[in-house]
C-alpha positions, 0 to 999 in steps of 0.5 A, a space after each residue: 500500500 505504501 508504495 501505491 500510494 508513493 506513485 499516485 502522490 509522484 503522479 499528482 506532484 510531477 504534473 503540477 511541477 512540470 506545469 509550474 516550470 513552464 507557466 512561471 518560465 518558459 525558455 529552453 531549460 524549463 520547457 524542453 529539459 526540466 518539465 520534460 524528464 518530470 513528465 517523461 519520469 511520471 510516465 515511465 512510473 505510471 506505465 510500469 506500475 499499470 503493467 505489473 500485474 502482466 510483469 508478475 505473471 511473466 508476460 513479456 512486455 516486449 511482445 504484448 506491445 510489439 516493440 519488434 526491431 523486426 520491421 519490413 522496408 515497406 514498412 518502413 518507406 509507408 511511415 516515412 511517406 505518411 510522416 511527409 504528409 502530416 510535415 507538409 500540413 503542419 503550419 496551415 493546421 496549426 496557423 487554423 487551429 490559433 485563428 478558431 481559438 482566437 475566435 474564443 480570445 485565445 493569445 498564443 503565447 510566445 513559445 520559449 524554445 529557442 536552439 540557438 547551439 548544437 549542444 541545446 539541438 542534442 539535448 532537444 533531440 533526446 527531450 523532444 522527439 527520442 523521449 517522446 517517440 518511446 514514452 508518449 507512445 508505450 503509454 497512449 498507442 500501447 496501453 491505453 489503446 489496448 484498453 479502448 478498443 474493446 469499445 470499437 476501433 473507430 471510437 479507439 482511435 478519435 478517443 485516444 486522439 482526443 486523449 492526446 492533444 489535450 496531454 500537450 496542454 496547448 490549444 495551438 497545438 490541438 488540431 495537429 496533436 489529434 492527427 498525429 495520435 490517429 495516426 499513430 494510432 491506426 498504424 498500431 492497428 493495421 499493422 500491430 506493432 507498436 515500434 512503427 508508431 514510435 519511428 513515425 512519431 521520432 520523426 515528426 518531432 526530430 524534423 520539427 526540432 530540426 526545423 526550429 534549430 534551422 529557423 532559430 525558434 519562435 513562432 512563424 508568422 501566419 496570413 489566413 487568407 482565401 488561398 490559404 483556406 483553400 490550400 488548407 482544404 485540399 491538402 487536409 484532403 488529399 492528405 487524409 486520403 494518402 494517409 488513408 491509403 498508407 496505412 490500409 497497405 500495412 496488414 497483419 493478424 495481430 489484434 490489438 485488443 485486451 478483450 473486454 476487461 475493466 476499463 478502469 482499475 487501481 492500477 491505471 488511474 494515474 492516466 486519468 489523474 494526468 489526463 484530467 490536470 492536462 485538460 484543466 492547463 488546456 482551458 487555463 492556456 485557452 482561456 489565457 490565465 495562465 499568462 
């Protein structure tokens, strides 16, 4: 009992630490390295702590979530493609996403990662796209998904996406997040192996973290004009459409699916006190009080 109650009382200090760090300082240090490992930390506790009752029986872990070296070069190429739509429409869906929150007096606060060395482009890769890719997906396309798709794979995939943008506790960033997780999320699905959605996710945020390296960070300036609209519509088309296709070619025989079994136990209630914190950041940043 006492080491129940030691990760519950770590889950609910490392959330509002990590949150802290950045609404009271948001530059590099408190952004990309503090309130990330905090994260990263309570995520690892609270994954492990979830799984123990499969730790205790002997199941490998390793093979309930398909974290396999053993990927096909197809494979491979569908998730560099599919990375490559989901790059090419980031600015438009993310500049979308502020104007709609705009509507609702939403100010996007100015973003304090600025990699402005090589040695802060190290430590971002590892804080931003290595730790992320692993953590982030272990725990939301492995664990939480398995336990949602007793409910249907359709309301799996928007539900764990909602789960998702809202865990980053940025409006800005809401629209994309959602993406991103249903398509990580529908490669876990179609091709049941959980390592393809990890290399996906590295690679969007490695690009990002390169991109802003390369830009030296800050907030592009964003024109919603008519052309842009319609770019945006056609683009967010097609794309869904490749992305679609990308990853009907991805078959295999392993349902990622727990069966009916309880949704909500002991162990796993930590996901929802995270979740429900982060929720509770995103409308404070929506509604600007935390700036």
């Amino acid at each position: 009992m006492r080491k129940i109650t030691a990760v519950y009382a770590f889950v609910i200090v490392s959330v509002f630490v990590g949150s802290f760090a950045i609404l009271l300082g948001r530059n590099f240090w408190t952004e990309v390295v503090i309130s990330r490992l905090i994260i990263f930390a309570l995520f690892f506790a609270i994954f492990v702590f979830a799984n123990r009752s499969d730790s205790i029986r002997g199941k490998n872990l390793f093979d309930k979530y398909a974290i396999s070296p053993k990927i096909r070069s197809k494979e491979i190429m569908t998730v560099i493609l599919l990375s490559c739509v989901l790059l090419t429409s980031y600015l438009l869906v993310q500049g979308a996403a502020v104007k709609f929150f705009e509507l609702f007096g939403y100010n996007q606060p100015e973003s304090g990662i600025v990699i402005n060395s090589v040695w802060k482009y190290l430590i971002a890769i590892v804080t931003l796209a290595v730790l992320p890719a692993i953590m982030e997906e272990l725990n939301f396309r492995g664990y939480i998904l398995q336990k949602m798709m007793q409910f249907g794979r359709v309301k799996a995939i928007i539900a764990i996406s909602v789960l998702f943008s809202l865990y980053h506790m940025s409006p800005a960033q809401t629209v994309f997040q959602f993406v991103l997780g249903a398509a990580c999320a529908m490669i876990v699905i179609y091709s049941g192996k959980l390592v393809l959605a990890m290399f996906l996710h590295f690679v969007n945020n490695f690009t990002l973290v390169t991109y802003t390296f390369l830009t030296g960070g800050g907030e592009q300036p964003f024109s919603w004009t008519a052309p842009v609209i319609v770019s945006a519509i056609i683009l967010v088309v097609l794309g869904s459409f490749i992305a679609w296709k990308l990853v009907g070619t991805l078959k295999t025989d392993k349902k990622w699916n727990e069966g009916k079994k309880k949704f909500v136990t002991f162990e796993n209630v930590g996901y929802f006190i995270c979740i429900l914190l982060a929720g509770a950041i995103w409308i404070t940043m929506l509604l600007n009080l935390g700036t």
